[in-house]
TIKEVO-245241 format. One record per residue (C-alpha): residue number from 1; x, y, z. Coordinates in steps of 0.5 Angstrom, whole numbers, padded with zeros to 4 digits. Layout:
BEGIN
SITE     n      xx      yy      zz
SITE   NUM       X       Y       Z
...
END
This chain:
BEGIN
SITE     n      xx      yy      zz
SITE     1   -0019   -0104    0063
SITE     2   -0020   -0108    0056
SITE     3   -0018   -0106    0050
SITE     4   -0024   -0105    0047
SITE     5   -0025   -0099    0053
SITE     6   -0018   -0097    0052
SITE     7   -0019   -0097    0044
SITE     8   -0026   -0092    0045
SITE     9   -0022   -0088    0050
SITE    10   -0016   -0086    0046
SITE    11   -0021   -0085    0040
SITE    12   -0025   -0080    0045
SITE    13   -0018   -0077    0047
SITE    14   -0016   -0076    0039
SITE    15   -0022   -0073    0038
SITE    16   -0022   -0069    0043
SITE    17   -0014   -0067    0042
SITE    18   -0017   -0065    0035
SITE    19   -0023   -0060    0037
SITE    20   -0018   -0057    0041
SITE    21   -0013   -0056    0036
SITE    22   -0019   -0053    0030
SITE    23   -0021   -0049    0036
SITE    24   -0015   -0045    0037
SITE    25   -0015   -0044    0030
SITE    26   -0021   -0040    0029
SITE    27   -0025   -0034    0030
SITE    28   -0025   -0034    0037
SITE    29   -0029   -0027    0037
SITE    30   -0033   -0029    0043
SITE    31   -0040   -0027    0040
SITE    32   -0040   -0034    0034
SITE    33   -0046   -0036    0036
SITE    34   -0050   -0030    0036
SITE    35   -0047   -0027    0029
SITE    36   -0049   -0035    0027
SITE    37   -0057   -0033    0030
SITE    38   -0056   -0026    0027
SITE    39   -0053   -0027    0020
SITE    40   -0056   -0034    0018
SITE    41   -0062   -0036    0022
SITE    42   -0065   -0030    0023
SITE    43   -0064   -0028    0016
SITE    44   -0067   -0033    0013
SITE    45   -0061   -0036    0010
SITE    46   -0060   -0042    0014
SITE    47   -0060   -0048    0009
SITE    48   -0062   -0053    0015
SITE    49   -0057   -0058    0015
SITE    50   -0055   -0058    0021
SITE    51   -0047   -0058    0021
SITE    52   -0047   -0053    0027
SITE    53   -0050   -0057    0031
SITE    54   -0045   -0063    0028
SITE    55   -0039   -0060    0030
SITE    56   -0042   -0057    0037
SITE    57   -0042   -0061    0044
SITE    58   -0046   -0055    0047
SITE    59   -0051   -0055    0040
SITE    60   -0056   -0059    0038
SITE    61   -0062   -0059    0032
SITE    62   -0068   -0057    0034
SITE    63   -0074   -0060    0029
SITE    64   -0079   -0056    0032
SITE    65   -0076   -0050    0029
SITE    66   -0072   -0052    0025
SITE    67   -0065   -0048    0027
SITE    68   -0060   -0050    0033
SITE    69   -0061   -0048    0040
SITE    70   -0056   -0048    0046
SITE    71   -0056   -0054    0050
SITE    72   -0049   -0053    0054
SITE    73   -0045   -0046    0056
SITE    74   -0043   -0043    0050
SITE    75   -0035   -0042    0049
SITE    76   -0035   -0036    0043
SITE    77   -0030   -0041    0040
SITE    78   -0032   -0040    0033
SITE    79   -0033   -0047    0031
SITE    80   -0041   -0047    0029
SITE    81   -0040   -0040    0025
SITE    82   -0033   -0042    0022
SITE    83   -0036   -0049    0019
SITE    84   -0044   -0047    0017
SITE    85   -0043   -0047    0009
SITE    86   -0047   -0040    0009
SITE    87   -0042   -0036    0013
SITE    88   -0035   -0032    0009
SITE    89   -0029   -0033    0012
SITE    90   -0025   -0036    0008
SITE    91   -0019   -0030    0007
SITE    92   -0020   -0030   -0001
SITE    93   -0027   -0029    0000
SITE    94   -0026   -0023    0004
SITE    95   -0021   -0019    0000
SITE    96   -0020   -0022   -0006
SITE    97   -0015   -0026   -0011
SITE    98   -0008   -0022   -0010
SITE    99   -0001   -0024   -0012
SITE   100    0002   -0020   -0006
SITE   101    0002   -0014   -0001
SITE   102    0006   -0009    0002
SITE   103    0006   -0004    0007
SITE   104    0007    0003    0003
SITE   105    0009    0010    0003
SITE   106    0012    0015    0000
SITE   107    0020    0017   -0002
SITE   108    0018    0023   -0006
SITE   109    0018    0030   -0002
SITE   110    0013    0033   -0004
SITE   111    0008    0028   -0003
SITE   112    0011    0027    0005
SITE   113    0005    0029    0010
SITE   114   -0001    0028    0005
SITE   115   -0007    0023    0005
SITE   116   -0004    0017    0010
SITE   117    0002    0014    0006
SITE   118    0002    0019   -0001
SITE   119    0003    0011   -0005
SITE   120   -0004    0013   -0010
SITE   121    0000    0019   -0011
SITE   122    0007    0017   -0011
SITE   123    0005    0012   -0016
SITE   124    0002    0016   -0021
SITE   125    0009    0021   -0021
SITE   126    0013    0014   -0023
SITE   127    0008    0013   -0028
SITE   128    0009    0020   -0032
SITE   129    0016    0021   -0030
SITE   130    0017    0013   -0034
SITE   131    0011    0016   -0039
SITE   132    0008    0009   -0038
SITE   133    0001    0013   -0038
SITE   134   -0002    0019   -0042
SITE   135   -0007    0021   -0037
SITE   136   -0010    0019   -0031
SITE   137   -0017    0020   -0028
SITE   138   -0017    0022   -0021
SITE   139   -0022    0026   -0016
SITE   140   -0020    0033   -0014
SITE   141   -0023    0038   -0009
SITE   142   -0029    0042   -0014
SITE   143   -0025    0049   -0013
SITE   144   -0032    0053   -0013
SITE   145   -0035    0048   -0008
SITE   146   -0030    0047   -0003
SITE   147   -0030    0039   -0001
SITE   148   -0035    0037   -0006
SITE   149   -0032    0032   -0012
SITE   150   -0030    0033   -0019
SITE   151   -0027    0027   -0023
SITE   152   -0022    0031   -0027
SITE   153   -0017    0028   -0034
SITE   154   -0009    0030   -0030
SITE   155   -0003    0029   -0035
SITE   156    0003    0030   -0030
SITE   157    0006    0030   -0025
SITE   158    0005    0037   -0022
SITE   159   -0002    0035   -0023
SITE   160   -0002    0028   -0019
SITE   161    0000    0031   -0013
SITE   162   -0005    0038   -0014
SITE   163   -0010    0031   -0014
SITE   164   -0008    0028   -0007
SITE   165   -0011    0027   -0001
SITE   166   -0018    0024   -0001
SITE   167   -0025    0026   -0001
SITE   168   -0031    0022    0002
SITE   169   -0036    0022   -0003
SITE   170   -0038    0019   -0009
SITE   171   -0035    0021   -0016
SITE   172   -0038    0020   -0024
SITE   173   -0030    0017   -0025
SITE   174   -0032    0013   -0030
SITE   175   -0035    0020   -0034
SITE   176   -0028    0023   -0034
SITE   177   -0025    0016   -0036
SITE   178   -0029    0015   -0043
SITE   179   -0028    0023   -0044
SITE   180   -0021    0021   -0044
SITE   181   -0021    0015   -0049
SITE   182   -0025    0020   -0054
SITE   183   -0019    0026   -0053
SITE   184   -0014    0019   -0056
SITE   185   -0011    0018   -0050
SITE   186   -0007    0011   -0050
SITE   187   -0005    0009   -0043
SITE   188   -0010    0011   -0038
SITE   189   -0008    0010   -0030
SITE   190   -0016    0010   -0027
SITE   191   -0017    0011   -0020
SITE   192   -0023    0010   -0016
SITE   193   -0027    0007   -0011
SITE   194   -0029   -0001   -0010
SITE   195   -0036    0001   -0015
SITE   196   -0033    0005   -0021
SITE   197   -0027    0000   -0020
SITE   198   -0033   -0005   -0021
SITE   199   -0036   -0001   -0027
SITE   200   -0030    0000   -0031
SITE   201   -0028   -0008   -0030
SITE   202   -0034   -0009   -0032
SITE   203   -0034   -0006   -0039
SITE   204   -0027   -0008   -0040
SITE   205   -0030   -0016   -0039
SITE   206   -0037   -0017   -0040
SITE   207   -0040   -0020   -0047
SITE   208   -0043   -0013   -0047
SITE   209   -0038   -0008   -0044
SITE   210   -0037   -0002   -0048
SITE   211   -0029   -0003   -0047
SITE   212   -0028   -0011   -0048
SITE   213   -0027   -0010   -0056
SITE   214   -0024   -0004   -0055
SITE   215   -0016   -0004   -0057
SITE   216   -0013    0003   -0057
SITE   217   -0013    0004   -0050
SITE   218   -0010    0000   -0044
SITE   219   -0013    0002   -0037
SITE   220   -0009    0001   -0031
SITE   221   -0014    0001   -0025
SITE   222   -0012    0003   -0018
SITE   223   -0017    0002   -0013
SITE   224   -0018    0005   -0006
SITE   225   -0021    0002    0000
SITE   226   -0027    0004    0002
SITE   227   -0032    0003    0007
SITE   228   -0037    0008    0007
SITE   229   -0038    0014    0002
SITE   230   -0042    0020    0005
SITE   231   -0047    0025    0002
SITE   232   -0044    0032    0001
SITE   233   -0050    0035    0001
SITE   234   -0052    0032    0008
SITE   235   -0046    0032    0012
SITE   236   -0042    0038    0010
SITE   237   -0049    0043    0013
SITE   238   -0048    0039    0019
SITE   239   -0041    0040    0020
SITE   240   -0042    0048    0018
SITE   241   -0048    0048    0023
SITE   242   -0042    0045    0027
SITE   243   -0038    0051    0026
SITE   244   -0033    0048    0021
SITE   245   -0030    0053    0015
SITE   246   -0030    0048    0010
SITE   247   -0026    0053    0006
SITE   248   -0020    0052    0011
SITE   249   -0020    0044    0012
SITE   250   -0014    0042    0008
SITE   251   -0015    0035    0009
SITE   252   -0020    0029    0012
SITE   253   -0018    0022    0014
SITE   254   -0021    0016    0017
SITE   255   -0017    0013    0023
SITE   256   -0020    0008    0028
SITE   257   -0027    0009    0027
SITE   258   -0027    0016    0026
SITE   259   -0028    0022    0022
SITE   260   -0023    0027    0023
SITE   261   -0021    0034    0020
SITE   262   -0016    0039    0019
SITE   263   -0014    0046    0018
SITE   264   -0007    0044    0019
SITE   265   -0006    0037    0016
SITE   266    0001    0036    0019
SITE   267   -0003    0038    0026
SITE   268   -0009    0036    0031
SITE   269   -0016    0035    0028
SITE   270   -0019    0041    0028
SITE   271   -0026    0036    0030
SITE   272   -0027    0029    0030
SITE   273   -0034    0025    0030
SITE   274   -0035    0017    0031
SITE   275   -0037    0013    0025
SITE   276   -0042    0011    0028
SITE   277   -0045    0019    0028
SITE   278   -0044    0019    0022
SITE   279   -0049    0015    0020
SITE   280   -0054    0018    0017
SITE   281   -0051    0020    0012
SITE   282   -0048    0016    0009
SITE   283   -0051    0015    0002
SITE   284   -0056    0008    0002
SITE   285   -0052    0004   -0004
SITE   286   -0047    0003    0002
SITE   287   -0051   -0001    0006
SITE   288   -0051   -0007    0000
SITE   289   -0044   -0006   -0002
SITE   290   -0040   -0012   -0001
SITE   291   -0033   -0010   -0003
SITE   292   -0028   -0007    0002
SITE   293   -0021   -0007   -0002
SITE   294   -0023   -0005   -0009
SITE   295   -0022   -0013   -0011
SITE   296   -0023   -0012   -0019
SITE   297   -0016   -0007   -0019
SITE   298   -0010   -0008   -0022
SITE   299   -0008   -0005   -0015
SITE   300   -0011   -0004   -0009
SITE   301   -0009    0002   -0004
SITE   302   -0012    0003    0003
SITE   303   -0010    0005    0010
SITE   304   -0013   -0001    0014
SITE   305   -0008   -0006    0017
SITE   306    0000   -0001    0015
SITE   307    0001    0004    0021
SITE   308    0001    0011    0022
SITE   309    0003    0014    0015
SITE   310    0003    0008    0010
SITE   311   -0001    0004    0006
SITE   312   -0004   -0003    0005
SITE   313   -0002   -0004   -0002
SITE   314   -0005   -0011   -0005
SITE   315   -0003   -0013   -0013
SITE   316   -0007   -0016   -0016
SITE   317   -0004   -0018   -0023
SITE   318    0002   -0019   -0026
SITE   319    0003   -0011   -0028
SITE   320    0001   -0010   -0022
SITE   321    0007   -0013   -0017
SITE   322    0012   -0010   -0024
SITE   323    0009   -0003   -0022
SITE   324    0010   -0003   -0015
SITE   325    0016   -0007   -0015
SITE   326    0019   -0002   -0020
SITE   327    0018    0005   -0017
SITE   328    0020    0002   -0010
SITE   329    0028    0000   -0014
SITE   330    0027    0007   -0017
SITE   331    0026    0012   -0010
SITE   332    0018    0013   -0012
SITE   333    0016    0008   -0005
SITE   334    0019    0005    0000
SITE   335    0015   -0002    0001
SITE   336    0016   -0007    0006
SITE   337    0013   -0015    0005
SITE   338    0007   -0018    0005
SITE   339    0008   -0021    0013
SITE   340    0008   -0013    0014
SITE   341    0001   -0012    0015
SITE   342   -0004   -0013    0021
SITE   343   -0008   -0018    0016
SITE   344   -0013   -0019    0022
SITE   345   -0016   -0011    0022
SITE   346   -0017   -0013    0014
SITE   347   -0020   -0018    0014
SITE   348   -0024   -0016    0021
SITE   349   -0027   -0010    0016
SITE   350   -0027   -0014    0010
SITE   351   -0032   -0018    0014
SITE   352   -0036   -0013    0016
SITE   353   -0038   -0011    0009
SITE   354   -0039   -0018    0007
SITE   355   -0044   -0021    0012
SITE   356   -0048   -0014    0008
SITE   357   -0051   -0018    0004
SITE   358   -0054   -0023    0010
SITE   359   -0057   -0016    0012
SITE   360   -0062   -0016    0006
SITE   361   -0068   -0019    0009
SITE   362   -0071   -0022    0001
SITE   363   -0077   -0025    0005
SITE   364   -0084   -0020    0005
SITE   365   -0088   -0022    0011
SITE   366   -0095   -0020    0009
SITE   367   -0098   -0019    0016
SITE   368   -0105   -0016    0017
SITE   369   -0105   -0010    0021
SITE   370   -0107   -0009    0028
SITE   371   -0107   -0017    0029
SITE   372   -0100   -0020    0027
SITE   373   -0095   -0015    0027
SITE   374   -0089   -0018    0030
SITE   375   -0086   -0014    0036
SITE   376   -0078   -0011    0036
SITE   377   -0073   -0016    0038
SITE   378   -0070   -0010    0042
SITE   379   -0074   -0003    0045
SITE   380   -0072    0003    0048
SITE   381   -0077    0007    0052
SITE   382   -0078    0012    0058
SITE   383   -0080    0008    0064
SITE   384   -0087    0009    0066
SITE   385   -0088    0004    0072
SITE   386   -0084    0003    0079
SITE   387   -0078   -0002    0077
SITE   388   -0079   -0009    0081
SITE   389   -0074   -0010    0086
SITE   390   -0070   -0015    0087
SITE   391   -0063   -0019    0090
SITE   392   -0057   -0018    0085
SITE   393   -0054   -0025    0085
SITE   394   -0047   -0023    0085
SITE   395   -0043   -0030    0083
SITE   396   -0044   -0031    0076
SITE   397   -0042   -0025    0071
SITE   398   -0048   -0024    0067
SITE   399   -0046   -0018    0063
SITE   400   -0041   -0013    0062
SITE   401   -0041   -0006    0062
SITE   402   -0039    0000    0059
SITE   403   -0040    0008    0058
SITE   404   -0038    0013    0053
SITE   405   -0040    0020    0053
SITE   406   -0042    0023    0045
SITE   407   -0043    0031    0047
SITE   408   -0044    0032    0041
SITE   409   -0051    0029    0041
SITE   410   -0053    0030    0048
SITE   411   -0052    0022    0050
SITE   412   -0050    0017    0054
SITE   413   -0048    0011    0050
SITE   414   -0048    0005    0054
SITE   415   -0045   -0002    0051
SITE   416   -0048   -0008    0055
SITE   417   -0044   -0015    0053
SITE   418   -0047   -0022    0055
SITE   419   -0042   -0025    0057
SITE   420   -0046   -0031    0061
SITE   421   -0045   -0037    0056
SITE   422   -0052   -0037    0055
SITE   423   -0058   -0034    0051
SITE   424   -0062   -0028    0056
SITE   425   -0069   -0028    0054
SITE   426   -0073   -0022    0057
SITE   427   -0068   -0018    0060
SITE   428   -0070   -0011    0062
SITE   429   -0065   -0005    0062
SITE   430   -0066    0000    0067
SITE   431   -0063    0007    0066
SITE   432   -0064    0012    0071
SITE   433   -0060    0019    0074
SITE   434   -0058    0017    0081
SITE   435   -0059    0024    0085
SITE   436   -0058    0024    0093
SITE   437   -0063    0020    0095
SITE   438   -0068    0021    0089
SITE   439   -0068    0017    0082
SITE   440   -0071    0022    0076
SITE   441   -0071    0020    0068
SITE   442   -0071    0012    0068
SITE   443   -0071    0010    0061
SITE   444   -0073    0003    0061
SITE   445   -0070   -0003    0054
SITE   446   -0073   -0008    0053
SITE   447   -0069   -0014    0050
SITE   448   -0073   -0021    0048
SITE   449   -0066   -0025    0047
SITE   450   -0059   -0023    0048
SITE   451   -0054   -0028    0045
SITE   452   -0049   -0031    0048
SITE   453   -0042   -0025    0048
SITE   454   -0047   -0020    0043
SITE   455   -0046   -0012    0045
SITE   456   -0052   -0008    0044
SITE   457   -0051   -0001    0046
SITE   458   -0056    0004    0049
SITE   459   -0057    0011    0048
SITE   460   -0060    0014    0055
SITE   461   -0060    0022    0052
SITE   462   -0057    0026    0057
SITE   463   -0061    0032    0061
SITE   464   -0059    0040    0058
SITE   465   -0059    0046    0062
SITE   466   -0058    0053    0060
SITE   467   -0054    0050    0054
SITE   468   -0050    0045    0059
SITE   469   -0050    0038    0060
SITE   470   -0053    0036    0067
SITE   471   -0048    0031    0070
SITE   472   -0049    0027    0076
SITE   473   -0049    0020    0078
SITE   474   -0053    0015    0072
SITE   475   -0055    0008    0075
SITE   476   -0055    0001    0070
SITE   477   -0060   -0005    0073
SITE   478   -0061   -0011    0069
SITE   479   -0066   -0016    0071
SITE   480   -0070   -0022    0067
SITE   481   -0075   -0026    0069
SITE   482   -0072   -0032    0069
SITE   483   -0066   -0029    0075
SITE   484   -0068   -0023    0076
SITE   485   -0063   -0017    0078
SITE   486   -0058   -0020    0074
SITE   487   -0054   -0014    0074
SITE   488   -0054   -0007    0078
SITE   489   -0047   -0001    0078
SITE   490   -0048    0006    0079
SITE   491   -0043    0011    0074
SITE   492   -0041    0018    0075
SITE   493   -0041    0022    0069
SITE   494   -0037    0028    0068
SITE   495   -0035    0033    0063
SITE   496   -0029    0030    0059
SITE   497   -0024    0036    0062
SITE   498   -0025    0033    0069
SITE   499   -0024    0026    0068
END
């Protein structure tokens, strides 16, 4: 071997030491590709600069359409989504400057066993017992609607832990503080969601703000974590319809992606809904809000990432860090360091409401109709015809493949992952009830691309008799036009006490 070769040898070596070791340090979400073509490229934001396809050896450009295409086996590895200019990633971008975090929960009697880890409200007993504030503005139960929020002005102690726990729903805070401000009060503590936060930030700094030149109060502003808010007057009719006595719920929280409530705050929930349920009634302003941990607080409390019964706590300013700092060394919290907190699950949630504003489609396609109208990506249907039998080929893992039951709405969900490293074009799932011999009920999606490690989930609805889910034995087929059957399992579905 000549130098030269050994030289371009070892160059190659180095290089490819140095994609490996970057590659281990990123995302890795095994889907980077497909959140690439759905957050960017599909949302028009692309900036064409081809980096993507730079840093890829499984990536090329293509000049035709503008926008990058697999040449090669997608790892999931991350390394196109994490080094495209348009993508968030970045920790600070995600949740905001902070000084430090803490996992957190409360010291005092009185407030153990309420919302999560009682800190928003074992914070507001150091305030007032210090006479560091002369009121707070928080968001209580309205006495004569249950569960509907009421912004109050609350001048002690007694009153902070009256107020705790949380409510769901969007509050007029900002009202409450400025009739504070006009009754003289001083030394206001403000707590709020990410948008009043935002509000009240934006009237204390803005060249225009109503508070920037306003010198007789000072406002301390906690803000909580939020990811979504929900409409009273939608969601509380479905839950009485559901047979929930709102005026027995002594306490609502969301925890691992569901909605829970309790008559007994210390015990089981009474009746627990997926998010995902939720959904349509959630109020429409959240789809555009791109802030998770309340970044424009002094400090920020949530239940993401601490554990059962505390707090994710960041302070974001100097008196921030003091406050907290101070009520730990006298007995109000019990505080554990920054390296406490499972980071990951925020920043995870964070990114979530982040990559919102790529979902914005700020482009109008003007279309004339009945000639140009562009087809849905993905399109679910009962099936009309004979499926097409074909050879499963029982190698190669194109998919993976899971079931869920949502009683509740009378549907079988059925998660579907590519997991074949390529793009699936033209993928048709196949959903039917297997009974003995006989196929009844197919229900047919058709899917024009599936993005390497992208889950679409599909929602066969289940058959009701004499107010009973019919169960059975439910056949999954997918097949494309390029593989043909490319995969086919039969699931036996029960009801939850017979599994």
């Amino acid at each position: 071997m000549t130098k030269e070769q050994s030289k371009i040898n070892e160059t190659a070596t180095q290089y490819e030491y140095s994609f490996d070791y970057i590659q281990k340090k990123l995302e890795g979400k095994k889907d980077s590709y497909g959140m690439l073509m759905k957050e960017i490229v599909r949302a028009g934001i692309c900036t064409e600069c081809g980096t993507c396809a730079a840093v890829c050896p499984v990536l090329e450009w293509d000049y035709v359409t503008s926008q990058p295409k697999l040449i090669g086996k997608c790892t999931g590895c991350g390394i196109c989504y994490n080094q495209c200019p348009r993508t968030i990633t970045d920790p600070i971008q995600l949740m905001g400057e902070f000084k430090t975090g803490y996992t957190a929960n409360t010291n005092i009697p009185e407030v153990i066993g309420g919302q999560d880890g009682g800190t928003v409200t074992s914070l507001l007993v150091y305030l007032f017992d210090e006479h560091l504030i002369d009121a707070a503005v928080v968001t209580m139960k309205d006495p004569k609607n249950p569960w509907h929020p009421v912004a109050q002005i609350i001048t002690s102690k007694d009153d902070a832990i009256k107020a705790s726990g949380s409510i769901y729903s969007h509050s007029q805070t900002v009202e409450a503080l400025m009739d504070a401000i006009r009754q003289d009060y001083r030394s206001i503590a403000f707590i709020g969601t990410p948008c009043n936060i935002d509000a009240v930030d934006k009237m204390t700094n803005s060249p225009a703000g109503m508070l920037k030149y306003f010198m007789r109060a000072h406002i301390l502003k906690i803000g909580l974590f939020c990811m979504d808010s929900f409409a009273p007057d939608a969601i509380y009719p479905f839950f009485k319809k559901d047979g929930i006595d709102l005026s027995k719920v002594q306490k609502m929280d969301i925890n691992k992606g569901k909605f829970h409530i309790y008559y007994d705050p210390q015990g089981e929930p009474i009746k627990s809904y997926t998010i995902k349920q939720l959904d349509k009634f959630k109020s429409s302003s959240c789809n555009f809000c791109i802030d998770l941990t309340a970044e424009n607080a002094d400090i920020s409390v949530g239940s993401v990432g601490s554990g059962p019964n505390k707090n994710t706590v960041f302070s974001r300013t100097g008196l921030g860090t003091e406050i907290i700092e101070d009520a730990a060394k006298k007995g109000y919290l019990k505080i554990e360091p920054f390296n406490s907190i499972n980071l990951n699950s925020v920043l995870f949630l964070a990114k979530l409401k982040k990559v919102s504003q790529y979902n914005i489609q700020k482009r109008k396609v003007f279309i004339v109709k009945d000639t140009l109208e562009e087809e849905p990506r993905i399109e679910t249907k009962p099936e009309v015809e004979q499926a097409e039998i074909r050879t499963t080929l029982g190698a190669k893992k194109f998919f993976s493949v899971s079931k869920a039951i949502i009683e509740q709405d009378k549907i079988l969900n059925i998660s579907i992952t590519n997991t074949a490293g390529y793009v699936l074009e033209d993928v048709k799932i196949r959903i039917v009830i297997v009974e003995e011999l006989f196929e009844k009920r197919p229900w047919v999606t058709n899917i024009k691309e599936l993005f390497p490690y992208e889950t679409i989930e599909i929602g066969y609805p289940l058959e009701e008799k004499d107010n009973h889910l019919v169960y059975g034995n439910v056949l999954v087929e997918a097949s494309t036009e390029g593989f043909g059957k490319i995969f086919s399992r039969t699931f036996k579905l029960a009801p939850k006490e017979e599994k």
